[in-house]
N, CA and C atoms of all chains as a GROMACS GRO file, in nm:
protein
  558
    1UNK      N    1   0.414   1.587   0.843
    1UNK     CA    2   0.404   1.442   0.869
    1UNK      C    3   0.319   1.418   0.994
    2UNK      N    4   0.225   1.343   0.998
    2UNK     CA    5   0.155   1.281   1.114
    2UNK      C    6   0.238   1.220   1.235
    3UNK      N    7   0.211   1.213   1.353
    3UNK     CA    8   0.218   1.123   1.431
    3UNK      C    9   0.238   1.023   1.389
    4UNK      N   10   0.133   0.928   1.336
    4UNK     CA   11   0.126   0.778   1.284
    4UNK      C   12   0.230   0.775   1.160
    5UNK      N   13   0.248   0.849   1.062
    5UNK     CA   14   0.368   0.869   1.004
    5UNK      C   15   0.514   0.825   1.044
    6UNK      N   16   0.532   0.908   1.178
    6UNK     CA   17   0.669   0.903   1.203
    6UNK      C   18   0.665   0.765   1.290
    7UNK      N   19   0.563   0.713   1.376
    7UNK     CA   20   0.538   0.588   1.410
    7UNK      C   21   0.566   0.453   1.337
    8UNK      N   22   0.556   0.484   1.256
    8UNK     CA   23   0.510   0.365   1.089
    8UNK      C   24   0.692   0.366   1.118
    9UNK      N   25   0.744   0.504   1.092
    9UNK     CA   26   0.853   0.472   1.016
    9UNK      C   27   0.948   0.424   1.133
   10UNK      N   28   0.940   0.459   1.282
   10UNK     CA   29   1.033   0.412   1.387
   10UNK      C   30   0.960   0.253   1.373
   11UNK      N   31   0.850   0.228   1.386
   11UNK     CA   32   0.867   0.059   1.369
   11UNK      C   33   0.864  -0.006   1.208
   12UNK      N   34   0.898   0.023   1.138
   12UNK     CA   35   0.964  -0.034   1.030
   12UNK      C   36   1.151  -0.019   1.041
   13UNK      N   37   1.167   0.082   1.128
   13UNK     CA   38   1.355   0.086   1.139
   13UNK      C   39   1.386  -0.049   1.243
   14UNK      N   40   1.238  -0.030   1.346
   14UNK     CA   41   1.272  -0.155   1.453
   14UNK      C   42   1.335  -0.257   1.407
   15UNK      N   43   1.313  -0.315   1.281
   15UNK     CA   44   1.264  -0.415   1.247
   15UNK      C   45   1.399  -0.519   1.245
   16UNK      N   46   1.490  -0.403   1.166
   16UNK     CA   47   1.657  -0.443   1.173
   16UNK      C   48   1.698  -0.506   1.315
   17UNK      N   49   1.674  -0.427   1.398
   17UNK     CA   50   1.707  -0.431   1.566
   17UNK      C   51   1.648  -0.544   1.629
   18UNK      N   52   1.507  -0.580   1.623
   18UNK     CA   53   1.466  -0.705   1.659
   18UNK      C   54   1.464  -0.789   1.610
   19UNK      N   55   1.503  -0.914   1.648
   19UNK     CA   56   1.518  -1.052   1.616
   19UNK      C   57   1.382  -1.107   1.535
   20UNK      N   58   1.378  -1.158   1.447
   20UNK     CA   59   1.229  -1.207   1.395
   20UNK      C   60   1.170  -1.270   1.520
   21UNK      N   61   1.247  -1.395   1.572
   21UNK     CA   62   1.142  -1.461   1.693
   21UNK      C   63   1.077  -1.363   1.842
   22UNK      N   64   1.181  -1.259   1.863
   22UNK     CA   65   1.127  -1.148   1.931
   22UNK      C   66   0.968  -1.060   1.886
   23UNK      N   67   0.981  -1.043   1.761
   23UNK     CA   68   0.934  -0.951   1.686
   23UNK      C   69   0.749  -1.072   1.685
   24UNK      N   70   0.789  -1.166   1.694
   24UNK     CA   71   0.670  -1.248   1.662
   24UNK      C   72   0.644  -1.215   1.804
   25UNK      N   73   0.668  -1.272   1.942
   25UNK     CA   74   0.666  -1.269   2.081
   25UNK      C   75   0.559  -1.145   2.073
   26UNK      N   76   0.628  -1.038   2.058
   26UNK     CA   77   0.565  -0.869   2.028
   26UNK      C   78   0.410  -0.890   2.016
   27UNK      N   79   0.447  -0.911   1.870
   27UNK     CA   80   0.287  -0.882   1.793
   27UNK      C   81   0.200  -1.013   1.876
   28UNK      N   82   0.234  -1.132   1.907
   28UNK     CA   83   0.110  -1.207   1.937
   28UNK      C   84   0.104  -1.134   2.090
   29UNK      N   85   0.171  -1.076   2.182
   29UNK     CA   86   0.107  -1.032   2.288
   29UNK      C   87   0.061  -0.944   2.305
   30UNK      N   88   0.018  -0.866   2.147
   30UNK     CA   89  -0.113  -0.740   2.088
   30UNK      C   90  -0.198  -0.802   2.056
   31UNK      N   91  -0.208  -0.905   1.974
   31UNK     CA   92  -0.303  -0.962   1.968
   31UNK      C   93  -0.381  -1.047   2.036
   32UNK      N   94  -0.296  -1.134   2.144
   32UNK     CA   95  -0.408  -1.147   2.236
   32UNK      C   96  -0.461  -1.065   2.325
   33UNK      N   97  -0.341  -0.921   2.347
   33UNK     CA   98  -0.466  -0.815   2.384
   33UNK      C   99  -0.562  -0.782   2.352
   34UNK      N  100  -0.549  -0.794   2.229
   34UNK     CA  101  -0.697  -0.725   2.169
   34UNK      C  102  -0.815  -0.786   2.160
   35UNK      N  103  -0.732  -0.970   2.196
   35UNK     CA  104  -0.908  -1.098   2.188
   35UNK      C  105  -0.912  -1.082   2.318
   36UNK      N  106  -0.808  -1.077   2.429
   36UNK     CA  107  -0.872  -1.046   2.602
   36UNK      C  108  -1.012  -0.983   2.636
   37UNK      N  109  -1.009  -0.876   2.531
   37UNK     CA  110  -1.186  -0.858   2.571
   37UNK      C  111  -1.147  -0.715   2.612
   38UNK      N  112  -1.063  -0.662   2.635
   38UNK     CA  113  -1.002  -0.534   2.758
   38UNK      C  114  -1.037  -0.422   2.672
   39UNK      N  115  -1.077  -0.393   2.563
   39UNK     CA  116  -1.132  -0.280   2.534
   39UNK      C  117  -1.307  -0.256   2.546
   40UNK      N  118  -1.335  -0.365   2.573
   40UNK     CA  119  -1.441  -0.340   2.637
   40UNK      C  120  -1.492  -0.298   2.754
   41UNK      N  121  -1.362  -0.312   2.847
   41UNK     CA  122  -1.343  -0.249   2.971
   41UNK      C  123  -1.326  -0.090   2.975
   42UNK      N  124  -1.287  -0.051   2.888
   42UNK     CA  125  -1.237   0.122   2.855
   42UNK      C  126  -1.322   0.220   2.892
   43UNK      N  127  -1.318   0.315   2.956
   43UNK     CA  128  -1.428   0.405   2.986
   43UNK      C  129  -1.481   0.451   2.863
   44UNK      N  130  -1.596   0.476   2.835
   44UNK     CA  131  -1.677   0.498   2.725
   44UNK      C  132  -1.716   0.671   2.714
   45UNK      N  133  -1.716   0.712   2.597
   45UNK     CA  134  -1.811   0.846   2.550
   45UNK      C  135  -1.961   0.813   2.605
   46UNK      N  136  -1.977   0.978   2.701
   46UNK     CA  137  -2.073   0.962   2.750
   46UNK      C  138  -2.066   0.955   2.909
   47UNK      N  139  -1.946   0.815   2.945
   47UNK     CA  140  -1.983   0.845   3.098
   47UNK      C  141  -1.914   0.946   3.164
   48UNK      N  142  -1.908   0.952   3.277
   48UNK     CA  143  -1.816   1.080   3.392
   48UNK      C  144  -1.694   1.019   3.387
   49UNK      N  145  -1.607   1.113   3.366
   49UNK     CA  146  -1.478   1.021   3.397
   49UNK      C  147  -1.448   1.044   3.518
   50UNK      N  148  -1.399   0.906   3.590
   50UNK     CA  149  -1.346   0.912   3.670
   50UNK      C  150  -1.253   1.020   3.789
   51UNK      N  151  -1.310   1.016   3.866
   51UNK     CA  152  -1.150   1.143   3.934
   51UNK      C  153  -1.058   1.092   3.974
   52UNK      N  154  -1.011   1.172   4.022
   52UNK     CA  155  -0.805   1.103   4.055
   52UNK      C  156  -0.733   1.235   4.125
   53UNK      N  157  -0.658   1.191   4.220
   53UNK     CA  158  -0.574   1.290   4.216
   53UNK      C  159  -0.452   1.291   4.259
   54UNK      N  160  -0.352   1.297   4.111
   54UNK     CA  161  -0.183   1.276   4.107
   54UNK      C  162  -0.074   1.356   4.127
   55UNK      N  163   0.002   1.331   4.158
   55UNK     CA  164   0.121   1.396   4.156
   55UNK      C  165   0.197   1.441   4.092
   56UNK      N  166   0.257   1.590   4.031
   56UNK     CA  167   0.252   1.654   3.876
   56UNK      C  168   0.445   1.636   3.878
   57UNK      N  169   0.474   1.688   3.762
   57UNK     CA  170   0.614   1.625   3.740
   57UNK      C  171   0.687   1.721   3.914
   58UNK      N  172   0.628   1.829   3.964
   58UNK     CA  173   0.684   1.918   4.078
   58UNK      C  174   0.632   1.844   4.222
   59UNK      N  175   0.555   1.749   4.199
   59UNK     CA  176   0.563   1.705   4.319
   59UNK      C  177   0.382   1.726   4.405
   60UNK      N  178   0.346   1.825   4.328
   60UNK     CA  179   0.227   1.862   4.358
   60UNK      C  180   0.103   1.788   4.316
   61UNK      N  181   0.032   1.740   4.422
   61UNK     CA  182  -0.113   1.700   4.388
   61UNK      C  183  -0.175   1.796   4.299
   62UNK      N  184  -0.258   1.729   4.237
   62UNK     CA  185  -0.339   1.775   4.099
   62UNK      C  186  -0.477   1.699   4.079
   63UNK      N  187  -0.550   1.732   4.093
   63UNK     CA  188  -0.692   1.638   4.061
   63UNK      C  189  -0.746   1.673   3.908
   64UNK      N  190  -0.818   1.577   3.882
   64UNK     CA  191  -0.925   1.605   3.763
   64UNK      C  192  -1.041   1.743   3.782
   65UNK      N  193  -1.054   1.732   3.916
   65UNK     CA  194  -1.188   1.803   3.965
   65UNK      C  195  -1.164   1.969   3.896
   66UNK      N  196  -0.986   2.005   3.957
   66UNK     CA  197  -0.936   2.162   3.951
   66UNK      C  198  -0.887   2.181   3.794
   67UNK      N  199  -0.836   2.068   3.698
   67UNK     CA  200  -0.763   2.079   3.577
   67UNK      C  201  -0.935   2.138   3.514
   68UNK      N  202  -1.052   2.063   3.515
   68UNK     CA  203  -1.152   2.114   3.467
   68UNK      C  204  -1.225   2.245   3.488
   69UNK      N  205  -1.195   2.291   3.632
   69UNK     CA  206  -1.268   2.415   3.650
   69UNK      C  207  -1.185   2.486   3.510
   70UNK      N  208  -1.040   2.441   3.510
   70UNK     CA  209  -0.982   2.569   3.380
   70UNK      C  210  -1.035   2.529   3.262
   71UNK      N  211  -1.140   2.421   3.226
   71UNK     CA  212  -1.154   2.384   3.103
   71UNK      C  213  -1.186   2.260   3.042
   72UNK      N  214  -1.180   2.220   2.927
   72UNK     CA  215  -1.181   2.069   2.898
   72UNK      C  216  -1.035   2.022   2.921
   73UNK      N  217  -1.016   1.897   2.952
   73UNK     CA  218  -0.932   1.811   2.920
   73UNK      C  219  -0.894   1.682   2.862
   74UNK      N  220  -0.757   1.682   2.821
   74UNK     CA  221  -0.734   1.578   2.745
   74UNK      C  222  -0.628   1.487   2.839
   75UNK      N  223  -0.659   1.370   2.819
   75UNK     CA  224  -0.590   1.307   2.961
   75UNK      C  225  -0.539   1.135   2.869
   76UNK      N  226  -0.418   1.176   2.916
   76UNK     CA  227  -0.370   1.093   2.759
   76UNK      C  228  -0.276   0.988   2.839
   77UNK      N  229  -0.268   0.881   2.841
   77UNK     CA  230  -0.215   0.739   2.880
   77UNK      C  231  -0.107   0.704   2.809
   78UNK      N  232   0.000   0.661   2.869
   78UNK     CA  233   0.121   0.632   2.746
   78UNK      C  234   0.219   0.537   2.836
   79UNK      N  235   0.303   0.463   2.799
   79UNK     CA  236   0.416   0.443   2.821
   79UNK      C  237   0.536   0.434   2.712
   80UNK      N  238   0.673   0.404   2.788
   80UNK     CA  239   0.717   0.432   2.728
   80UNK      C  240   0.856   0.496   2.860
   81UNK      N  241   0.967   0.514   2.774
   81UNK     CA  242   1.092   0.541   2.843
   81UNK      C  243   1.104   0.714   2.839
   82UNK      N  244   1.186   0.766   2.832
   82UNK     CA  245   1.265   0.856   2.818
   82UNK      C  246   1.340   0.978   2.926
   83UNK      N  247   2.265   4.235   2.714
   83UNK     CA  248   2.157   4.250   2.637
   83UNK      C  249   2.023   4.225   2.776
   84UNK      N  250   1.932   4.271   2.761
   84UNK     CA  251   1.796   4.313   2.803
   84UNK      C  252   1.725   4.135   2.847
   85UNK      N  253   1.705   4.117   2.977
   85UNK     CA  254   1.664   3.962   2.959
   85UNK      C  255   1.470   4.002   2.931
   86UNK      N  256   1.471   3.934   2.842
   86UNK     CA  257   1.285   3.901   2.893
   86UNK      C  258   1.215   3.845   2.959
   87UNK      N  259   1.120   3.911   2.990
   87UNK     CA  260   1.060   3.877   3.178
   87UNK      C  261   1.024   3.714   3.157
   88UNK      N  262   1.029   3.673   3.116
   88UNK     CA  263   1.005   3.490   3.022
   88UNK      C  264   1.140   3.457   3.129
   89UNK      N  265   1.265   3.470   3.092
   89UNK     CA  266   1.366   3.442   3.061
   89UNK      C  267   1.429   3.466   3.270
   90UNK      N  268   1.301   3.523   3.320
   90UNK     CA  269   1.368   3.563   3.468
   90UNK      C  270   1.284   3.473   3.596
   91UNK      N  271   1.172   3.457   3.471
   91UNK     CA  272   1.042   3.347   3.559
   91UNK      C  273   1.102   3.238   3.586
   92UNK      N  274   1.056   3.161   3.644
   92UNK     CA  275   1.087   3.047   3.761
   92UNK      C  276   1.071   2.938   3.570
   93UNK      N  277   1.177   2.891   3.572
   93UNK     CA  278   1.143   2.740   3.447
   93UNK      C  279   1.057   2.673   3.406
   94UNK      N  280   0.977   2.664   3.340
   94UNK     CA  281   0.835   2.576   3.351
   94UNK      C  282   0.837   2.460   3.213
   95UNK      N  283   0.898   2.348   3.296
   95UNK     CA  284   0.898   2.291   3.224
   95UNK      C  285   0.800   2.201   3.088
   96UNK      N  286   0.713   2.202   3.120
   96UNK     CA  287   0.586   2.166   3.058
   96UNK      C  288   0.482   2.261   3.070
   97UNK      N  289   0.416   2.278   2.943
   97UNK     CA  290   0.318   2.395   2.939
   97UNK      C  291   0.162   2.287   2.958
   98UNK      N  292   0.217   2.173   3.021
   98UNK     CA  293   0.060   2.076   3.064
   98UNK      C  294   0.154   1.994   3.128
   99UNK      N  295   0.004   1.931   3.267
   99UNK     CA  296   0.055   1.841   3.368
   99UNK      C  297   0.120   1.719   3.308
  100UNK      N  298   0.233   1.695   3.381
  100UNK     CA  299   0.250   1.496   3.335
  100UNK      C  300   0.245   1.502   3.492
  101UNK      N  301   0.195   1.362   3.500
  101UNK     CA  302   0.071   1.335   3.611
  101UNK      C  303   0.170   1.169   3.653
  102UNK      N  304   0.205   1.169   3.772
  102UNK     CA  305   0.250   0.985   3.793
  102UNK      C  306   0.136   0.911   3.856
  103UNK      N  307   0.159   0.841   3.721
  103UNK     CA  308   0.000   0.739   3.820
  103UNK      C  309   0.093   0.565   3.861
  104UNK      N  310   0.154   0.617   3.956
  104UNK     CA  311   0.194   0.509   4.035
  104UNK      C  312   0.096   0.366   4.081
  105UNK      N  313   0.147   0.293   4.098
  105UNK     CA  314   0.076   0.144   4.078
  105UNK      C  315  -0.035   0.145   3.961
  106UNK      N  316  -0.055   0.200   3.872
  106UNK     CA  317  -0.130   0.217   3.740
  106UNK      C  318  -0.284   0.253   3.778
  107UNK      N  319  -0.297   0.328   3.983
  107UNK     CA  320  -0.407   0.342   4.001
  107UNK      C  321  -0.546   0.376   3.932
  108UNK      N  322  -0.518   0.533   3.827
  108UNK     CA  323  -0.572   0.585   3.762
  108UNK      C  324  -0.625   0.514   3.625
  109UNK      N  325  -0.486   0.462   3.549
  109UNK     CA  326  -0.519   0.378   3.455
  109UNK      C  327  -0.639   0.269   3.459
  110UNK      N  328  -0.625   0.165   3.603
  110UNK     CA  329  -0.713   0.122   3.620
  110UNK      C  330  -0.856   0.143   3.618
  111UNK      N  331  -0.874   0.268   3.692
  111UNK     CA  332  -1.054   0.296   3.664
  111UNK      C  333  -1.078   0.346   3.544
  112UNK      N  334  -0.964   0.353   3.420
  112UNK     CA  335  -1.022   0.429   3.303
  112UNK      C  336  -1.046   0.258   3.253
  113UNK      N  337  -1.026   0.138   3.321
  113UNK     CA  338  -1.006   0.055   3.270
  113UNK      C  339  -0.897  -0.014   3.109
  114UNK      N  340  -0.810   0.053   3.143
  114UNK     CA  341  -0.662   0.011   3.065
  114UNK      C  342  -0.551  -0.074   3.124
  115UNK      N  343  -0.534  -0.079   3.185
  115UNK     CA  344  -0.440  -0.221   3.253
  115UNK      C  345  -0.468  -0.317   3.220
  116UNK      N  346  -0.324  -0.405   3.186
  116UNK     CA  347  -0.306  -0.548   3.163
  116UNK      C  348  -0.165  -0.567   3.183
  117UNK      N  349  -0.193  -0.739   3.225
  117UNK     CA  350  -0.041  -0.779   3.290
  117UNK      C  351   0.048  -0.830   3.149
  118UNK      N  352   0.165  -0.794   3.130
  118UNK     CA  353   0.237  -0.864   2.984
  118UNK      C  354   0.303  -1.011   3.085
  119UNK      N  355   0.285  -1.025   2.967
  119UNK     CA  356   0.319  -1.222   2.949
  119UNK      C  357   0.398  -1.281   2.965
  120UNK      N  358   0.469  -1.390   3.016
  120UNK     CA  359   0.586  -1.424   3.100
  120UNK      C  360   0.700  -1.417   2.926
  121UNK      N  361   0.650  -1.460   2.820
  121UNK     CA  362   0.715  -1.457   2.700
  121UNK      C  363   0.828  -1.328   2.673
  122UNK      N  364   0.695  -1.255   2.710
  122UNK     CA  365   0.737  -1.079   2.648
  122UNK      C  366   0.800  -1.015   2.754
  123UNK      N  367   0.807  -1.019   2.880
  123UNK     CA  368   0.879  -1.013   3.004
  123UNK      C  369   1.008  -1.014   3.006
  124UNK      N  370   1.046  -1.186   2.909
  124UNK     CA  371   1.163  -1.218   2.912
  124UNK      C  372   1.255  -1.156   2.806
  125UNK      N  373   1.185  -1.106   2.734
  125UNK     CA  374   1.283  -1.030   2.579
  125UNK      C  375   1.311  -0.862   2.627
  126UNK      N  376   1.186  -0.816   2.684
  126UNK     CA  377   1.250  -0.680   2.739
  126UNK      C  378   1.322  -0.711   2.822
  127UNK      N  379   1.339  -0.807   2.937
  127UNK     CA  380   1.484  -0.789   3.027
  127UNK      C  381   1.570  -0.809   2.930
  128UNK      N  382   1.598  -0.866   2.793
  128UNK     CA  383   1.732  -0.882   2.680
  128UNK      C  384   1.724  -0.766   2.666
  129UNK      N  385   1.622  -0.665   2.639
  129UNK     CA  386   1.629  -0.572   2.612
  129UNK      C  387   1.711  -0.438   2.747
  130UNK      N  388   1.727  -0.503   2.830
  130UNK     CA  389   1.741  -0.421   2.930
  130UNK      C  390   1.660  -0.325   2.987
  131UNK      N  391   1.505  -0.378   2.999
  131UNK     CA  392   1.392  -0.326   3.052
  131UNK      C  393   1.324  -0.372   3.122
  132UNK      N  394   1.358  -0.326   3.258
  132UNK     CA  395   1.312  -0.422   3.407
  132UNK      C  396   1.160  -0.333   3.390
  133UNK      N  397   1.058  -0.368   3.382
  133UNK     CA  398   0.973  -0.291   3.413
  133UNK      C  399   0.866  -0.308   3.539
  134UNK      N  400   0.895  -0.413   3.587
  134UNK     CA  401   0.841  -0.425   3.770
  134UNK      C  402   0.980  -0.333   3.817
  135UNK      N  403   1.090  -0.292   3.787
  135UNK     CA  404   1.124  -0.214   3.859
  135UNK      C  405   1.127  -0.080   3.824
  136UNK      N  406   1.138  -0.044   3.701
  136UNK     CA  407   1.040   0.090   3.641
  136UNK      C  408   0.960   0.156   3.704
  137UNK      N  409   0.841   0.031   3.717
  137UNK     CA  410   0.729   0.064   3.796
  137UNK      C  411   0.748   0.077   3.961
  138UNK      N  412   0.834   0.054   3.978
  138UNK     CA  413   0.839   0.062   4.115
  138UNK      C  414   0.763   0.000   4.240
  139UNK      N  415   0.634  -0.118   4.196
  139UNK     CA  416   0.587  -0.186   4.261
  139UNK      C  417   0.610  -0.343   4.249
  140UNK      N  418   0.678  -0.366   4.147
  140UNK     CA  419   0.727  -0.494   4.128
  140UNK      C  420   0.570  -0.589   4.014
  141UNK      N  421   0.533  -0.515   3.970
  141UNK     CA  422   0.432  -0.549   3.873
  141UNK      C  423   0.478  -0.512   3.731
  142UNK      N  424   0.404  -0.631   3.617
  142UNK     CA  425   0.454  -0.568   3.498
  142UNK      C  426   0.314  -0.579   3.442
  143UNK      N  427   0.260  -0.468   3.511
  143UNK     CA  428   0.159  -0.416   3.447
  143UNK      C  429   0.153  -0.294   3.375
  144UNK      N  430   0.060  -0.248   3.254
  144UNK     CA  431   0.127  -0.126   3.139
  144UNK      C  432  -0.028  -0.112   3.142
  145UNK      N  433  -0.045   0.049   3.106
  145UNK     CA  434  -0.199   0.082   3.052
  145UNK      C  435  -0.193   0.062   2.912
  146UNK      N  436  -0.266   0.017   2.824
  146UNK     CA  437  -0.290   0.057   2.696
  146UNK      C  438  -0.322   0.185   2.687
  147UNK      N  439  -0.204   0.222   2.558
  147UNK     CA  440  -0.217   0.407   2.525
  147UNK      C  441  -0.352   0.437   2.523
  148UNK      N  442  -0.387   0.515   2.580
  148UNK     CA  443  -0.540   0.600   2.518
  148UNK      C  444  -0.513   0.740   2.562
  149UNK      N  445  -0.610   0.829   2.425
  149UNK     CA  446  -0.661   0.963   2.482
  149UNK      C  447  -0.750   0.989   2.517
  150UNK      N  448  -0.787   1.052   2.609
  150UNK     CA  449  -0.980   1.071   2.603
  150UNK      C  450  -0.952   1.220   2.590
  151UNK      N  451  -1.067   1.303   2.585
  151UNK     CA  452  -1.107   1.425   2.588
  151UNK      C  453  -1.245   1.457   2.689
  152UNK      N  454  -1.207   1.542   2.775
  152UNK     CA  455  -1.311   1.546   2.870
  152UNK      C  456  -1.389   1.660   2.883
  153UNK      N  457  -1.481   1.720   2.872
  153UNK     CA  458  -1.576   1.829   2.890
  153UNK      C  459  -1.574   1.914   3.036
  154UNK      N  460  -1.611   2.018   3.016
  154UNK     CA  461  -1.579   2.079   3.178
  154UNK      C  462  -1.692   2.025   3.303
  155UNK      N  463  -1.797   1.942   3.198
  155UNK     CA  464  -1.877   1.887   3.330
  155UNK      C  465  -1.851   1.717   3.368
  156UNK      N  466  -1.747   1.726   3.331
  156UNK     CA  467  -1.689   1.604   3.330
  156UNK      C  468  -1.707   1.483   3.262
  157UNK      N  469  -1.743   1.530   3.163
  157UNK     CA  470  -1.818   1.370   3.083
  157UNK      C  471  -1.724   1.328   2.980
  158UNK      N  472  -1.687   1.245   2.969
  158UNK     CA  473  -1.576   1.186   2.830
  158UNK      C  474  -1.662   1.197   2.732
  159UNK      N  475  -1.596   1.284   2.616
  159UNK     CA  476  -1.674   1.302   2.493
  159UNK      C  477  -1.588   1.267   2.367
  160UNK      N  478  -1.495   1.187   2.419
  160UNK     CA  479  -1.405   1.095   2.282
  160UNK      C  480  -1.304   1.004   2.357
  161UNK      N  481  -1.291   0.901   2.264
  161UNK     CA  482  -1.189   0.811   2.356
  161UNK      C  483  -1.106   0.757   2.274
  162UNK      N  484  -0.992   0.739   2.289
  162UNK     CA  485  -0.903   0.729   2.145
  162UNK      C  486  -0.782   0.619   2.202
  163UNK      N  487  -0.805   0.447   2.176
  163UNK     CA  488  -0.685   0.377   2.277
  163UNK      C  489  -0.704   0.211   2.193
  164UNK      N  490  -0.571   0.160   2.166
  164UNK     CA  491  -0.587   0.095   2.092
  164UNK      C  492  -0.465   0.010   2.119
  165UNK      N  493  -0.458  -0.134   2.168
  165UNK     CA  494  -0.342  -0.235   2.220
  165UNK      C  495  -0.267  -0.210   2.127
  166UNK      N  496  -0.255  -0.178   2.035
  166UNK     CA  497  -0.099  -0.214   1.961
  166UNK      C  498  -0.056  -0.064   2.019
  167UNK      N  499   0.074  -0.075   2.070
  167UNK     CA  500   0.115   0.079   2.144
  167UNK      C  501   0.212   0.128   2.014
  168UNK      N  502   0.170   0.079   1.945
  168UNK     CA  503   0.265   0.153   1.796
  168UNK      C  504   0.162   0.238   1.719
  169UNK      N  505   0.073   0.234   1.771
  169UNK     CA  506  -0.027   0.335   1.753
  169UNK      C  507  -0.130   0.418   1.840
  170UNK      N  508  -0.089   0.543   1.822
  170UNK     CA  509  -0.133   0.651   1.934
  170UNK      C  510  -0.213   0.754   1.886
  171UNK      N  511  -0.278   0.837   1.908
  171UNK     CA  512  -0.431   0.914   1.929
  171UNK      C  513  -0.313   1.010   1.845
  172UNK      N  514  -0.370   1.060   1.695
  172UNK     CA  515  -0.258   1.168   1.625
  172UNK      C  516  -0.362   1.347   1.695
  173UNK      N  517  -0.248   1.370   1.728
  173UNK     CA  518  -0.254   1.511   1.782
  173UNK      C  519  -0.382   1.594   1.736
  174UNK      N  520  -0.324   1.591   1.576
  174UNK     CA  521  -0.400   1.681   1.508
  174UNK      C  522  -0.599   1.667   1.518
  175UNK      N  523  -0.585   1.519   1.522
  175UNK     CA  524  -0.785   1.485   1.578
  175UNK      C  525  -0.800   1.581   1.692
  176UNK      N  526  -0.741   1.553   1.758
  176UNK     CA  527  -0.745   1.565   1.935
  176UNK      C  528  -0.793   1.751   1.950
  177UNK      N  529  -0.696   1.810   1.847
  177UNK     CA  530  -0.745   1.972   1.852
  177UNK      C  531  -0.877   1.983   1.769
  178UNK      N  532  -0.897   1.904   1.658
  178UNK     CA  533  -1.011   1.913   1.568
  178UNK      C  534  -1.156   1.900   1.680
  179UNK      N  535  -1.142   1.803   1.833
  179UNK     CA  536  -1.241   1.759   1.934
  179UNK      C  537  -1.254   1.895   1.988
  180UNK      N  538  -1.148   1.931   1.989
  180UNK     CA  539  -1.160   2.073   2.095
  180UNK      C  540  -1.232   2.177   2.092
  181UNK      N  541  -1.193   2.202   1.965
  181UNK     CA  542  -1.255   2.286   1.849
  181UNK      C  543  -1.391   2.320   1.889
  182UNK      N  544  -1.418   2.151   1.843
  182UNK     CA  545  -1.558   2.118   1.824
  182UNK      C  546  -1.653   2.163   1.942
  183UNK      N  547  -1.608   2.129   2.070
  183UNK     CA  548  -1.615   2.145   2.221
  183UNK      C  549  -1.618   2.300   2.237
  184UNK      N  550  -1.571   2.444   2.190
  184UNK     CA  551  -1.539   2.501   2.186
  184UNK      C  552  -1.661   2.593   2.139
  185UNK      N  553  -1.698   2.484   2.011
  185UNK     CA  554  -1.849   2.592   1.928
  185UNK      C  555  -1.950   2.541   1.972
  186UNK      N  556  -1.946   2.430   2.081
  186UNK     CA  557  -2.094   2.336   2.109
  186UNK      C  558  -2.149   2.449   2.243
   0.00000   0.00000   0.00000
């Protein structure tokens, strides 16, 4: 099963759980994300990405600069609880 | 029984960084930040989800999910991020980039 698979199926279970007028609230404040214009803001294929340098789940600074000397990276954005 | 030298090493919890990007600094220059809406604000606190205090700066600001994939000379060579957060960058692309990165 895919990712987007098991995605599909946790928000189709949502569905019970949220209130329809909630559930509307939801989706129109995706969709006016998406007319905001803000993916046009997104760093693009092609440019340098940005550097940074964060603090790893141990407490330790970490930059972009040193994760690359080991290689490519994948630098993945999320929220979310757990 | 015999421990394996795995089993005597220091715990490692993640076999890759998770990284805190506090006040959504980082997010910002990938340009993904946005503030949610006084509407949607009010249903996650029903929900029991303070997220200016989550965040710990008193902002309810969220990045939109994205993946990128980055090259060792630093150049973004895929970008994968899309406002509805019910949909996320599936794994399996993400190794197919690598791959690719790998024979280039």
């Amino acid at each position: 099963m895919t990712l987007q698979e098991k995605l599909d199926t946790m928000r189709e279970a949502s569905k019970t759980r949220i209130p329809p007028e909630a559930r509307a609230v939801m989706q129109r404040s995706i969709d006016d994300l998406r007319a905001s214009g803000i993916m046009t803001r997104v760093a693009r294929v092609g440019q340098t990405a940005p550097d940074f340098v964060l603090p790893n789940a141990s407490g330790r600074s970490v930059s972009l600069k040193e994760l690359l000397a080991r290689g490519p990276v994948v630098l993945s954005f999320y929220r979310g609880r757990w | 029984m015999a421990r394996t030298p795995r089993e005597t090493e220091e715990p490692k919890p993640f076999a890759y960084e998770m990284l805190r990007d506090s006040g959504n600094q980082v997010a910002e220059k990938y340009g993904l930040v946005f503030t949610l809406p006084d509407d949607l604000r009010e249903i996650y606190l029903k929900f029991g989800i303070d997220l200016a205090r989550g965040n710990g700066d008193g902002t309810w600001r969220l990045p939109v999910p994205a993946r990128f994939v980055i090259d060792r000379q630093g150049s973004i060579r895929a970008v994968d991020a899309d406002p509805d957060y019910t949909r996320r960058s599936e794994p399996a692309r993400t190794v197919e980039i690598l791959e690719g990165l790998r024979r280039s």
